[in-house]
BAFI-3210 file (N, C-alpha, C; in Angstrom, 3 decimals, decimal comma, padded with zeros to 6 digits):
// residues 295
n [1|2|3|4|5|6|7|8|9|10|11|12|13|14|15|16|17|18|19|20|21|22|23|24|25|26|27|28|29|30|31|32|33|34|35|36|37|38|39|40|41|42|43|44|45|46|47|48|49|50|51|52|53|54|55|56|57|58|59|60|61|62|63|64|65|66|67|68|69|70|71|72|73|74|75|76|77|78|79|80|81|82|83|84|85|86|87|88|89|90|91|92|93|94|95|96|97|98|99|100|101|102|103|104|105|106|107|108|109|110|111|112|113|114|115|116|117|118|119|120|121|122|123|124|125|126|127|128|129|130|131|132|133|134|135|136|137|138|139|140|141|142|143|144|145|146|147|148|149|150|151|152|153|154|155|156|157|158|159|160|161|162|163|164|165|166|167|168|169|170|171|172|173|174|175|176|177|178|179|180|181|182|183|184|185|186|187|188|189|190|191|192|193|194|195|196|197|198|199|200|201|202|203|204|205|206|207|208|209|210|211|212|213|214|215|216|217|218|219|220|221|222|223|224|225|226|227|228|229|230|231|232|233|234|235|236|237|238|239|240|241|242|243|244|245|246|247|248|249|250|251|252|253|254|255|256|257|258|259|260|261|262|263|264|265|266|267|268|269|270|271|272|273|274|275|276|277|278|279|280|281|282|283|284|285|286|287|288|289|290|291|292|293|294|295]
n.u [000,844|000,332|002,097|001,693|-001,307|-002,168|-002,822|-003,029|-003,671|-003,332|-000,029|001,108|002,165|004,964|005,630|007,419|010,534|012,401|011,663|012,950|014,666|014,089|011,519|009,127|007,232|004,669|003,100|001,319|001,163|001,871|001,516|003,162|003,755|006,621|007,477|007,767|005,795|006,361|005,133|005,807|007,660|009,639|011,458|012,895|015,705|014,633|014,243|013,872|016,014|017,598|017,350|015,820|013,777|011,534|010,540|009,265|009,890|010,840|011,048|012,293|012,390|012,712|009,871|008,993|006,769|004,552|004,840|008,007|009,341|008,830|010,198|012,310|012,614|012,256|014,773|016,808|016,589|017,302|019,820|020,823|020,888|021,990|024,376|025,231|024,684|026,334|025,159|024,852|022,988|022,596|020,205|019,112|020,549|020,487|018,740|018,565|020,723|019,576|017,843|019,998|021,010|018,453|018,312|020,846|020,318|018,203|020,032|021,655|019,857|019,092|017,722|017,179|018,097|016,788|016,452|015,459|014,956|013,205|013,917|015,046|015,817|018,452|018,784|020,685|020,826|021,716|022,697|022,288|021,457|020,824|019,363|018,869|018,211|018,403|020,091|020,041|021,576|021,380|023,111|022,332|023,993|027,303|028,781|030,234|029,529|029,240|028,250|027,451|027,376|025,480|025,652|024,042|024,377|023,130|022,441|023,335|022,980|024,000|024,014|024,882|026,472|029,978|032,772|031,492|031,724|033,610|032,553|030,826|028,774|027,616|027,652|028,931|029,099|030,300|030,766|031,904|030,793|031,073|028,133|028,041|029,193|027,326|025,454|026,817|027,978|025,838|024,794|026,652|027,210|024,198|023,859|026,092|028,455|031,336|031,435|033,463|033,324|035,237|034,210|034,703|035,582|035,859|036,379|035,089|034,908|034,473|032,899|033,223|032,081|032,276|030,774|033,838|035,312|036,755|036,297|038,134|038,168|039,550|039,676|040,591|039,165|038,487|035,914|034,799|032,786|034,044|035,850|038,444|039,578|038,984|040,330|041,819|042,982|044,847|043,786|043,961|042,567|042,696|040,814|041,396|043,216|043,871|041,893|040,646|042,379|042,175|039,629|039,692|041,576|040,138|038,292|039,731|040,952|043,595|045,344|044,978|045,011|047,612|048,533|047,269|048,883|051,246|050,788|050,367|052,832|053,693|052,863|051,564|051,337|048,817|047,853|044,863|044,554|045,366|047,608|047,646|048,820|047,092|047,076|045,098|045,118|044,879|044,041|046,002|046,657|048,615|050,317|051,519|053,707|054,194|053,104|050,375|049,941|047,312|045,999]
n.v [-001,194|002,286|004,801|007,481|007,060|007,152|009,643|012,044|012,860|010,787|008,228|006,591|003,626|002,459|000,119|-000,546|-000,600|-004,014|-006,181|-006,225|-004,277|-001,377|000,576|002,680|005,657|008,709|011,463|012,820|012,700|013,854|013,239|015,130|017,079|017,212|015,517|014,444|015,236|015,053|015,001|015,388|013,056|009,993|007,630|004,542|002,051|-001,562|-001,976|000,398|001,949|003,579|006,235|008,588|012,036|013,884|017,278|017,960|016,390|016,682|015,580|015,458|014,306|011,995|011,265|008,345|007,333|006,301|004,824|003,987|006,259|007,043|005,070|005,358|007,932|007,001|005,287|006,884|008,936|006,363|006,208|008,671|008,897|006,654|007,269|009,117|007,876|005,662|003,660|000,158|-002,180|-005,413|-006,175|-004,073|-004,315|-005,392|-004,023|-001,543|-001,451|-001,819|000,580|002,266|001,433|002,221|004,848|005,744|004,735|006,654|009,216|009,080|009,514|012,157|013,175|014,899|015,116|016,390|016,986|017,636|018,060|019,543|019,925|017,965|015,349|013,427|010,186|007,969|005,700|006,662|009,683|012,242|013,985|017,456|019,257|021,852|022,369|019,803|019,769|017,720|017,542|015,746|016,691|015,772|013,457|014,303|013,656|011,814|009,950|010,998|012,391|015,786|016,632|018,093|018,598|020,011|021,792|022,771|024,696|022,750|021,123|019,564|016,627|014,301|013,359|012,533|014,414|016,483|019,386|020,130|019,960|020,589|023,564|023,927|022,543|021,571|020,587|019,958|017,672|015,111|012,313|008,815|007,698|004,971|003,759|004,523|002,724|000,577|002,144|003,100|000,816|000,013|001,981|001,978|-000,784|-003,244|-003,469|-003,711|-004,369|-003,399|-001,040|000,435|003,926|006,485|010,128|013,567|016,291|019,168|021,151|021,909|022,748|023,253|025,262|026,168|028,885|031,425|029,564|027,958|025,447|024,424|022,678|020,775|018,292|014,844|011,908|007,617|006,710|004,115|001,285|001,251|003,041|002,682|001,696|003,658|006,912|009,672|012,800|015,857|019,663|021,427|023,937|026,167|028,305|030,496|028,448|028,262|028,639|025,841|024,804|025,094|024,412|021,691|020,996|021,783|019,725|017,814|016,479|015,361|014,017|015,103|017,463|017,804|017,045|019,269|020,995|020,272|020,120|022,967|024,100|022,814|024,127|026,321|029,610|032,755|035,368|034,906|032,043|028,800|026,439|023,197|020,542|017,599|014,074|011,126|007,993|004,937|005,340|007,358|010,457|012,920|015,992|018,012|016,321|015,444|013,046|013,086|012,332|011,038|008,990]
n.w [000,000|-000,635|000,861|000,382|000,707|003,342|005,737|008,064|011,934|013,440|014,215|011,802|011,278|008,619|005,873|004,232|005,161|005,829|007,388|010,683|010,079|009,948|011,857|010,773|011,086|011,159|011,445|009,449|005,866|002,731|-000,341|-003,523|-006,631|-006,734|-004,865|-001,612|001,441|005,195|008,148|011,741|011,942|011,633|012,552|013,119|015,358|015,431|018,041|019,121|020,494|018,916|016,789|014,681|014,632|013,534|012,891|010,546|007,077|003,805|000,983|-002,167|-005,216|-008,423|-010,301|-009,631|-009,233|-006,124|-004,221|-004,880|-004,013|-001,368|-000,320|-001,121|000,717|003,074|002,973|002,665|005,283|007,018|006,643|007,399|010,123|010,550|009,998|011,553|014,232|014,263|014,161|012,609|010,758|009,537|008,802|006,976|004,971|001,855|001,258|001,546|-000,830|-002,966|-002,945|-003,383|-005,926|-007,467|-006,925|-008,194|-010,832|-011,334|-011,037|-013,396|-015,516|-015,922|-013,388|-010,034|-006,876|-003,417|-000,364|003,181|006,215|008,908|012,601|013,559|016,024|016,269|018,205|020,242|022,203|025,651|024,352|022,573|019,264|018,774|015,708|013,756|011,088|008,114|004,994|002,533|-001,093|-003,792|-007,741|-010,568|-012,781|-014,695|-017,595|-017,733|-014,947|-012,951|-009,853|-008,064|-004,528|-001,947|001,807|004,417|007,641|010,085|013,340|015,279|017,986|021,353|023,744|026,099|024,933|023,690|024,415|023,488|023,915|021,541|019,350|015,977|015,319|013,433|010,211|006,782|003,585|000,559|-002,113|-004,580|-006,216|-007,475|-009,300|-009,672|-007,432|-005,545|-004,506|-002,812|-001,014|000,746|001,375|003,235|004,593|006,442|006,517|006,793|008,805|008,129|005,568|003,161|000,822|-001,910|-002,350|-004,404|-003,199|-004,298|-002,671|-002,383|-001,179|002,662|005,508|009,151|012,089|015,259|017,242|016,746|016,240|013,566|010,488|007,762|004,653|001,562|-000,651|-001,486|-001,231|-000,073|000,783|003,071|004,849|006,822|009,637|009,901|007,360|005,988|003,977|002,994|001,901|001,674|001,794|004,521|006,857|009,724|011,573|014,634|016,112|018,949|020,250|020,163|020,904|023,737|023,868|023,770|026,010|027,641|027,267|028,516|026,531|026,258|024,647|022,085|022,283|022,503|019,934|018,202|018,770|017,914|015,625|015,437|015,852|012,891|011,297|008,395|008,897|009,071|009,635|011,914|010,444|010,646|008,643|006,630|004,763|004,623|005,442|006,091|006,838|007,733|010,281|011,209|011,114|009,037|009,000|007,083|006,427|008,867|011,219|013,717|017,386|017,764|018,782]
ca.u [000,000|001,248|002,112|000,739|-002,826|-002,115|-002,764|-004,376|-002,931|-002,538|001,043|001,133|003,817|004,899|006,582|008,835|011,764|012,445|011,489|014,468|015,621|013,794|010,188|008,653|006,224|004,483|001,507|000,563|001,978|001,046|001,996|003,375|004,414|008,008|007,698|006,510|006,096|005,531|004,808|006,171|007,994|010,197|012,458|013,721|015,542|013,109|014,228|013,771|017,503|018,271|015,907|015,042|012,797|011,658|008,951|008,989|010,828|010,545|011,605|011,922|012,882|011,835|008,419|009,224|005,618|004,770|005,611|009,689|009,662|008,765|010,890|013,882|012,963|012,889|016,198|017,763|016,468|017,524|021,500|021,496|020,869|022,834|025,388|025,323|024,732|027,417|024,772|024,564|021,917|022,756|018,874|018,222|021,630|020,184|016,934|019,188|021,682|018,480|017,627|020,842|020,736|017,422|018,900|022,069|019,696|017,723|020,508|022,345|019,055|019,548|017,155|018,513|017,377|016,431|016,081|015,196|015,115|013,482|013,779|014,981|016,720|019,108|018,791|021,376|021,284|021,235|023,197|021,411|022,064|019,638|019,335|017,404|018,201|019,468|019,583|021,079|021,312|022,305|022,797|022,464|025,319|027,579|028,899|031,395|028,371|029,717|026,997|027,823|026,566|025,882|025,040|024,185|023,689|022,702|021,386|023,375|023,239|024,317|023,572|025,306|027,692|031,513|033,382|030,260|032,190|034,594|032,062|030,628|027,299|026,984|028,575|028,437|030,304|030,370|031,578|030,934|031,255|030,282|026,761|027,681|029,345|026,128|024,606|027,516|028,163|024,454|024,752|027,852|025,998|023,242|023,568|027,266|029,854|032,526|031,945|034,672|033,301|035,996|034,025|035,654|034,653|036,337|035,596|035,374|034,614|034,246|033,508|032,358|032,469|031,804|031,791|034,921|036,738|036,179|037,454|037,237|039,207|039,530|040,463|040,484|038,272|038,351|034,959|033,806|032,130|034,677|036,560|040,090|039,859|039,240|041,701|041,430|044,251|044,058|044,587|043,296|042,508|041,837|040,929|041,747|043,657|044,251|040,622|040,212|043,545|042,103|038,543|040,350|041,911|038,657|037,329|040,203|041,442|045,480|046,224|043,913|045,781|049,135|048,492|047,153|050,549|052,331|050,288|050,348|053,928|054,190|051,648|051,742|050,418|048,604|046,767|043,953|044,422|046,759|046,767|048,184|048,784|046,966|046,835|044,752|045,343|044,827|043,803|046,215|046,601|050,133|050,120|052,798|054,476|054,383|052,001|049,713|049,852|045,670|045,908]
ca.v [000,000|003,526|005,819|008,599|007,152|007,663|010,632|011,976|012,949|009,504|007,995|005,715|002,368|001,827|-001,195|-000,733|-001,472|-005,494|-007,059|-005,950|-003,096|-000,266|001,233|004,251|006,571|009,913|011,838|013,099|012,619|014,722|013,330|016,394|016,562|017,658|014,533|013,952|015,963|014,137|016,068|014,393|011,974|009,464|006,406|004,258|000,481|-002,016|-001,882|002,052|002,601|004,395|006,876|010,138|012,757|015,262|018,043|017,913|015,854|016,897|014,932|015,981|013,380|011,722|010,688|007,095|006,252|006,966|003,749|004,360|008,038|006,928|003,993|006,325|008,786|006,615|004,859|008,311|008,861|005,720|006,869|009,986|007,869|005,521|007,639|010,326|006,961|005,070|002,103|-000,545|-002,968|-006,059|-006,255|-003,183|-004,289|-006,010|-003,436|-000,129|-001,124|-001,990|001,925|002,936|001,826|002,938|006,305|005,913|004,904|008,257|010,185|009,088|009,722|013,068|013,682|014,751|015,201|017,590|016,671|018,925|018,052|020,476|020,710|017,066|015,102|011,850|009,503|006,512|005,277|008,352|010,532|013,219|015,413|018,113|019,559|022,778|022,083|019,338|019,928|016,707|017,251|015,187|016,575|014,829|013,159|014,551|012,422|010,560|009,480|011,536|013,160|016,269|015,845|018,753|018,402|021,509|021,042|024,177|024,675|021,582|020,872|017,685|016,097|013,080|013,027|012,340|015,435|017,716|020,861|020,399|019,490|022,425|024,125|023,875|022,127|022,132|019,757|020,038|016,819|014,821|010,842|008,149|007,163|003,245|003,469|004,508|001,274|-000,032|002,982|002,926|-000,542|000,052|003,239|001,716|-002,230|-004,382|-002,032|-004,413|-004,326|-002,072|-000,651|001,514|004,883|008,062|011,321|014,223|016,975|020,665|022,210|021,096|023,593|023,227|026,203|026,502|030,205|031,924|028,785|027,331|024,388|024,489|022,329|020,508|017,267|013,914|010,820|006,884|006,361|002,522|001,311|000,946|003,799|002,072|001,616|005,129|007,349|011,293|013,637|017,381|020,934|021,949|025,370|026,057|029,851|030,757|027,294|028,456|028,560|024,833|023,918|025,533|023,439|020,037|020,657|021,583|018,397|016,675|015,315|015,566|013,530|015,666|019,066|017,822|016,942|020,567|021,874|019,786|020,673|024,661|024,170|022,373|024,990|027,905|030,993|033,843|036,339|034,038|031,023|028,001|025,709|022,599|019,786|016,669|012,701|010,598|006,768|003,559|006,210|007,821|011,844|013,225|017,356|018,694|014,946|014,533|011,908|013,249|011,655|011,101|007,835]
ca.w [000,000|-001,124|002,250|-000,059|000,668|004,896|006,461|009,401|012,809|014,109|013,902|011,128|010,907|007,553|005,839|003,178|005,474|005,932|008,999|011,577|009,962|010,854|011,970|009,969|011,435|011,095|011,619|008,332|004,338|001,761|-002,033|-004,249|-007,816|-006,873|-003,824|-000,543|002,637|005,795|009,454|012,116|011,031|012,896|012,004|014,803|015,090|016,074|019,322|019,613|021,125|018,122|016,265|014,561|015,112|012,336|012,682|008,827|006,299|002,737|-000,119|-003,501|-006,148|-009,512|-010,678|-010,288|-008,183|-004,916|-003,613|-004,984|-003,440|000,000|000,055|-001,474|001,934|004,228|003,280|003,031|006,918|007,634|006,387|008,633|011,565|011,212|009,942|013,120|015,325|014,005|014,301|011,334|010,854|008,825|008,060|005,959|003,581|000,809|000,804|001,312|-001,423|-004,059|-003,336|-003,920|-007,409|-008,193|-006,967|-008,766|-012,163|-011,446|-011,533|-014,770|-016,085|-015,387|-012,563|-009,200|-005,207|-002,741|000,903|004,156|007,800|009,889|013,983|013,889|017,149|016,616|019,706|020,019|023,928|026,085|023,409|021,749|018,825|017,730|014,091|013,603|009,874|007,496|003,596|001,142|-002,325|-004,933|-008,343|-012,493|-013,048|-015,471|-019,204|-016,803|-014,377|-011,332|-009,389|-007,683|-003,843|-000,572|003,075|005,338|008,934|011,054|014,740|015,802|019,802|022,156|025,006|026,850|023,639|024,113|023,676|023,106|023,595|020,562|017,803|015,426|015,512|011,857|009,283|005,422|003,108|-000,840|-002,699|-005,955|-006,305|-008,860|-008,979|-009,957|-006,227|-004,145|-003,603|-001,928|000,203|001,660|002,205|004,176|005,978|006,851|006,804|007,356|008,952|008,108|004,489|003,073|-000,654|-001,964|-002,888|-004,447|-003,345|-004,708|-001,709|-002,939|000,174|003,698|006,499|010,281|012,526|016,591|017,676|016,441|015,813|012,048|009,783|006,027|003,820|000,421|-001,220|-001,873|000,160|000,003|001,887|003,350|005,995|008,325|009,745|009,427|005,545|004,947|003,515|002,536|001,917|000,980|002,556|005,832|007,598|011,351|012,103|016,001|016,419|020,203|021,155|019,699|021,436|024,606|024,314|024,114|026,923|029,017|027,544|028,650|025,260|026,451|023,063|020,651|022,470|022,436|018,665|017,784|019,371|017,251|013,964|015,008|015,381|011,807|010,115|008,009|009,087|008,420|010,811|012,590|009,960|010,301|007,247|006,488|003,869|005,249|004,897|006,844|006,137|008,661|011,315|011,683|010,481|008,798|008,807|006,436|006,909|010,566|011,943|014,872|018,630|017,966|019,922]
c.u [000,878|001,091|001,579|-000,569|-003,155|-001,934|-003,771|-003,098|-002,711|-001,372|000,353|002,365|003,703|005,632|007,196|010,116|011,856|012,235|012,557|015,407|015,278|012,446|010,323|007,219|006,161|003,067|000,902|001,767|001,061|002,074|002,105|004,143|005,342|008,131|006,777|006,770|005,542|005,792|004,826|006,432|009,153|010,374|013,133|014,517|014,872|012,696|013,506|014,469|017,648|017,421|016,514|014,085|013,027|010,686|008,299|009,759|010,178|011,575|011,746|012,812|012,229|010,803|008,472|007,837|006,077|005,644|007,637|010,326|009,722|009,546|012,476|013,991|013,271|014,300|016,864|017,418|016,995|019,529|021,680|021,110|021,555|024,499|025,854|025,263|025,669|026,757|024,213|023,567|021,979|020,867|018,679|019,849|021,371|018,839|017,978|020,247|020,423|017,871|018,562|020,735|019,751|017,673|019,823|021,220|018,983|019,037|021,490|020,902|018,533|018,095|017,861|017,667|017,344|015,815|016,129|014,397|014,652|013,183|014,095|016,100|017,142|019,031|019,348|021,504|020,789|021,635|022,114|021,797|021,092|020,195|018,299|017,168|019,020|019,145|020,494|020,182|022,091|021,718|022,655|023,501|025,694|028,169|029,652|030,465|028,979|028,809|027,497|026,845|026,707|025,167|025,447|023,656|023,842|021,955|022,131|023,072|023,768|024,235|023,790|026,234|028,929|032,226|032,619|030,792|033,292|033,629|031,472|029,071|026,819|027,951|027,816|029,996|029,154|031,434|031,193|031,781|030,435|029,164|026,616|028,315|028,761|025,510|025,275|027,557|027,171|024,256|025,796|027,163|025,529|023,249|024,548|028,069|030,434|032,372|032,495|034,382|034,414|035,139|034,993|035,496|035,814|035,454|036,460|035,327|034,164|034,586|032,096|033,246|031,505|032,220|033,066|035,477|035,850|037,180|036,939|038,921|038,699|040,174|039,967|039,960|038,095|037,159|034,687|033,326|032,441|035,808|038,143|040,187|039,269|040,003|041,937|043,095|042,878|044,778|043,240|043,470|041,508|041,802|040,454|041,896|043,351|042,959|040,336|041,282|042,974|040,567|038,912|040,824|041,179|037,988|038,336|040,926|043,413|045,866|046,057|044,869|046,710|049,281|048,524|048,049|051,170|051,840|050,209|052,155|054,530|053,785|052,322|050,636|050,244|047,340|046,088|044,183|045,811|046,575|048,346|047,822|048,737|046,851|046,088|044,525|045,512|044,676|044,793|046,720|047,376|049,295|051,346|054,064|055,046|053,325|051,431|049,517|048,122|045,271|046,535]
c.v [001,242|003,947|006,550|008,272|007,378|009,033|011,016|012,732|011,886|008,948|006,786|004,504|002,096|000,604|-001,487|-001,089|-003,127|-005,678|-006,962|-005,144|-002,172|000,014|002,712|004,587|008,185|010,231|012,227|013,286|013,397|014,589|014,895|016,217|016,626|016,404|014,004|014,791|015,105|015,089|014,940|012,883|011,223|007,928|005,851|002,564|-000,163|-002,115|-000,122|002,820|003,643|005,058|008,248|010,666|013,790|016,211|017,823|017,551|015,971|016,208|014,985|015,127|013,064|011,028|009,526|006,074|006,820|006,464|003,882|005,438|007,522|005,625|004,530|007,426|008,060|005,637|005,955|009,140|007,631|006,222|008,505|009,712|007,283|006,350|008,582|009,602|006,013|003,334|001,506|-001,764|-003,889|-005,968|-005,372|-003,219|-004,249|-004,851|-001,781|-000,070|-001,454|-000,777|002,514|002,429|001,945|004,410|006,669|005,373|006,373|009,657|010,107|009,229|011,084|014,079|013,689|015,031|016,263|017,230|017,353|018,095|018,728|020,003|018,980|016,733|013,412|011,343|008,302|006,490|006,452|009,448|010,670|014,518|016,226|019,210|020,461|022,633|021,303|019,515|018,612|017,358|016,578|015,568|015,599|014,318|013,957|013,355|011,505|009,896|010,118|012,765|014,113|016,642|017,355|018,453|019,293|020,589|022,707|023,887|023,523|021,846|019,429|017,660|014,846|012,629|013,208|013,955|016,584|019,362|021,603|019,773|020,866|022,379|024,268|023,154|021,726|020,749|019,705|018,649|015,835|013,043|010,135|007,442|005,637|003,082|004,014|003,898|000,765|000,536|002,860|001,838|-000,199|001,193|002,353|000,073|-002,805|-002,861|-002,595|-004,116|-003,107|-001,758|000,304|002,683|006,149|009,554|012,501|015,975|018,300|021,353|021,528|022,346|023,035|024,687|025,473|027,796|030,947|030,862|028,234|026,819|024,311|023,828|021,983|019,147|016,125|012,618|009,415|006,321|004,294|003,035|001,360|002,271|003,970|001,909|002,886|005,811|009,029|011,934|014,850|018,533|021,008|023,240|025,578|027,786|030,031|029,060|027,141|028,591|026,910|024,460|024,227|024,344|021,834|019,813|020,940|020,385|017,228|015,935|015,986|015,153|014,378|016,864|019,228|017,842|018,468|021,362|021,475|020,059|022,111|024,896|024,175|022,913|026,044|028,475|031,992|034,467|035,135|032,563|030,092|027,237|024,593|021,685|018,817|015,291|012,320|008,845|005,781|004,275|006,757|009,513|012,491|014,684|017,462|017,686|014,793|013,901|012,446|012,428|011,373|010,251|007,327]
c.w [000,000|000,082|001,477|000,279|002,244|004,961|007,403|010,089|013,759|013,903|013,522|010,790|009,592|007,130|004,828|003,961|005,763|007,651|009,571|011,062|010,597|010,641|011,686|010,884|010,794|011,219|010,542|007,105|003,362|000,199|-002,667|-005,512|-008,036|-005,769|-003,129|000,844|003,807|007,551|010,477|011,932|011,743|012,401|013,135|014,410|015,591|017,545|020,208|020,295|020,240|016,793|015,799|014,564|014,127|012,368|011,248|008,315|004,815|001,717|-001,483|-004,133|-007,410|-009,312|-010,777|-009,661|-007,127|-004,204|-003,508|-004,189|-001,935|000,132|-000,418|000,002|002,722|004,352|003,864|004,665|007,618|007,806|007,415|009,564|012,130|010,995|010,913|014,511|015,506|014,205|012,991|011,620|009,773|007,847|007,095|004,996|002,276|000,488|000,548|-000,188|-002,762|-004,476|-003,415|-005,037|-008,184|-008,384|-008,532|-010,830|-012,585|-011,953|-012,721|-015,496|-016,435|-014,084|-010,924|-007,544|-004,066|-001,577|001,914|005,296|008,677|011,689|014,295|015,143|016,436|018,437|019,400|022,424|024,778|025,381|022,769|020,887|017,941|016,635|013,859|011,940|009,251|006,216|003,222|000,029|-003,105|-006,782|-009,479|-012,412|-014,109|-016,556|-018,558|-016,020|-013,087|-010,808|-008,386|-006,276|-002,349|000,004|003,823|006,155|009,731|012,653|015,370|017,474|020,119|023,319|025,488|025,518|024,387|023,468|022,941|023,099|022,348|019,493|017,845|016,159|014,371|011,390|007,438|004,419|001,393|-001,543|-004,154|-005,943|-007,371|-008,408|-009,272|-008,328|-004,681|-003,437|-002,909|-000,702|000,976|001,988|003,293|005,264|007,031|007,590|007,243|007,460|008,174|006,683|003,903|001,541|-000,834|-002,418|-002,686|-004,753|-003,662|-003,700|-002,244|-001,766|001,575|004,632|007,702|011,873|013,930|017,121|016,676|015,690|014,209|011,611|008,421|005,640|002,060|-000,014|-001,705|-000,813|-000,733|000,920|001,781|004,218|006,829|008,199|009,460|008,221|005,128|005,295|003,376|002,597|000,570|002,102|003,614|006,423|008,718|011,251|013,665|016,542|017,880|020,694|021,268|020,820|022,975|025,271|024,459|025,416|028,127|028,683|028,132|028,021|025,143|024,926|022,264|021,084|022,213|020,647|017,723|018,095|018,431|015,728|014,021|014,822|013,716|010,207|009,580|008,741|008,729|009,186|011,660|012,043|009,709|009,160|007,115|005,275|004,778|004,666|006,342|006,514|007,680|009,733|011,822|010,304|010,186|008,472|007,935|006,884|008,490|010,985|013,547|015,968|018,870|019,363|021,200]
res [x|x|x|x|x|x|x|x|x|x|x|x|x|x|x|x|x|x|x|x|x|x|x|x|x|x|x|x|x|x|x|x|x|x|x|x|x|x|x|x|x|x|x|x|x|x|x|x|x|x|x|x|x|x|x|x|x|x|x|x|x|x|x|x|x|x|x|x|x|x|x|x|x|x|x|x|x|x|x|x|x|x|x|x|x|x|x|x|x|x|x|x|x|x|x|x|x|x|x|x|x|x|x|x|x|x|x|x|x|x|x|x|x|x|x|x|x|x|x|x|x|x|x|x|x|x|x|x|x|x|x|x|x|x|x|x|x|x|x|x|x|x|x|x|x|x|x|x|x|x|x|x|x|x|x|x|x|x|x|x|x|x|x|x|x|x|x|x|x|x|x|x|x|x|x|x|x|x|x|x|x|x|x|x|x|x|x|x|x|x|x|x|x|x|x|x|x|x|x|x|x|x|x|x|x|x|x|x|x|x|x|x|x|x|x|x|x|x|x|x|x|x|x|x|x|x|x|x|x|x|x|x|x|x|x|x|x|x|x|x|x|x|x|x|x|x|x|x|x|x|x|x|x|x|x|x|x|x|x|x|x|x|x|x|x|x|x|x|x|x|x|x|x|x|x|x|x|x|x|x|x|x|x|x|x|x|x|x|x|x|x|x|x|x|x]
***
């Protein structure tokens, strides 16, 4: 049954995900010829440890049926869940990587996506991180099939998170990857950590600011599923290093401070902004070829 034919203000369970991946809810859907809008709206695992919360989730994609649209949102809610929870779910593998290449057919076709988040909360355990706004887009591919891909995040907050005083309050990332290696990645998101797809993102822009302090870089990314097999190199820029170096060490993070000593040491400078040439490979992080004390 199409979710376009539910609505009301009762919370509705839907069932495009597989048995033990994940429960869909919301209070009201409203089909539209650019998507689907859905008002309170709310994705959890079956257990209900680990969830989102959306006042409004808007979806804008191709005309492929209703049925495809709402089974293309709620994967793509299920991936900023799991990807901000760091929790994988073997169950929704085989179903999440079937809408990545319906995606990844849409957009060599040249149609492209438009997703919006408002006033939503992640919940993994007692950790909590709220989202006054998230935007994804993914555009057309271009003649090579490489789809050019952003994610805004505004309003962040946290609560019972590790190290809550050194993450941003926004963040923004500009990057472009090949659309025959989406289905893997969202399997890997979403479903088997362990499996390691190689995808290759080509990152134009990457900035996250807290206050004064801000990080904007540029480069090159090996994404999987597993944190240890990815790779990235590129240039990096901290502006007011010494506030950042100052919050590590109110959270405590002796390694992370001593590290930022040893990368302001190894930096260029210029008024407020340090900047370096970075690698990051088997976890660990080379600045202008010195290897960081992370661990």
């Amino acid at each position: 049954m199409s979710l376009g034919t539910v609505s009301g203000i009762a919370a509705t369970a839907c069932a495009a995900p597989p048995a033990g991946c994940a429960i869909v809810r919301h209070a009201a859907v409203q089909d539209t010829p650019q998507g689907v809008v859905y008002d309170g709206f709310a994705i959890s695992t079956p257990d209900g440890g680990t969830r989102l919360n959306a006042a409004q989730y808007v979806f804008h994609g191709p005309a492929t049926g209703a049925d495809a649209r709402h089974d293309q949102a709620e994967a793509a809610a299920l991936l900023l869940v799991s990807a901000m929870s760091g929790r994988h779910n073997p169950a929704c593998s085989n179903w999440l990587a079937a809408q990545g290449q319906q995606v990844s057919a849409a957009l060599k076709a040249g149609h492209g996506y438009d997703l919006t988040w408002q006033n939503a909360t992640i919940v993994h355990g007692m950790a909590q991180v709220g989202v006054g706004t998230v935007r994804y887009q993914m555009q057309p591919t271009n003649p090579e099939h490489v789809s050019s891909v952003s994610l805004t995040m505004n309003e962040l907050s946290y609560r019972n998170v590790a190290n809550q005083g050194l993450l941003p309050s926004s963040a923004r990332a500009v990057f472009s990857l090949p659309a025959n290696e989406l289905p893997a990645l969202m399997d890997a998101i979403g479903g088997r950590s362990t499996s390691s797809p190689a995808v290759h993102a080509t990152i134009s822009s990457l900035e996250a600011s807290q206050g004064a302090i801000r990080l904007q870089g540029h480069g090159q990314a090996t994404l999987t599923g597993n944190v240890g097999n990815t790779s990235a190199s590129g240039h990096l820029e901290i502006t007011n290093l010494e506030a950042l170096i100052e919050k590590a060490r109110n959270e405590k993070q002796i390694k992370l401070a001593a590290a930022l000593v040893v990368a302001r040491l190894v930096s260029h400078r210029s008024g407020e902004q340090n900047t370096w040439d970075t690698n990051w490979e088997g976890g660990v992080l080379t600045v202008n070829g010195f290897p960081l004390p992370l661990r």
